[in-house]
C-alpha positions, -999 to +999 in steps of 0.1 A: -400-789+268-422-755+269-434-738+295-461-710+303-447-675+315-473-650+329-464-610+321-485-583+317-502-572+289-483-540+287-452-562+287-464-581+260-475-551+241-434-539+243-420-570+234-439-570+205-423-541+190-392-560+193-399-591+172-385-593+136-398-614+113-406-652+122-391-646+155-406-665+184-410-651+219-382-676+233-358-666+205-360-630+212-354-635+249-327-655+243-311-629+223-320-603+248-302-624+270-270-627+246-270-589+240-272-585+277-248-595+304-257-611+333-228-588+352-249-554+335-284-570+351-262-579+385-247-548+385-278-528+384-293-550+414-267-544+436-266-507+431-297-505+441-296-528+468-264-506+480-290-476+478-312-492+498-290-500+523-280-461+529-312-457+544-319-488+564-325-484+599-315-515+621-327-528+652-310-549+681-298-584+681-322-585+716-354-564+694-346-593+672-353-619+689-380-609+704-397-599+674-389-629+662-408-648+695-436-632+691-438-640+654-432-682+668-460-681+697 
């Protein structure tokens, strides 16, 4: 089964370079995806959700939920 995956233009531009040969679009993100880890892409994710964390400014469980009742009404 094939399916349709919508990227930019500029995106398509880079992959591009990246092809050898024959090579079809779905084989070179399969080997992307051999080449990299799933751990290296999670790992990057959570360091920047970490970052963003650093900075986040929290309200009250009571703010909360009335924020959240005024968002229900």
């Amino acid at each position: 089964m094939t399916t349709t995956v919508s990227i930019n233009k500029q995106t398509k531009e880079r992959l591009e370079f990246y092809k050898m040969g024959n090579m079809t679009y779905d084989e070179l993100l399969n080997y992307f995806m051999d080449v990299i880890s799933i751990e290296d892409v999670s790992k990057k994710h959570i360091e920047e959700h970490y970052k963003r964390l650093k900075t986040f400014d929290g309200i009250s469980k009571d703010e909360f939920k009335k924020r959240l009742k005024i968002k229900n009404n």
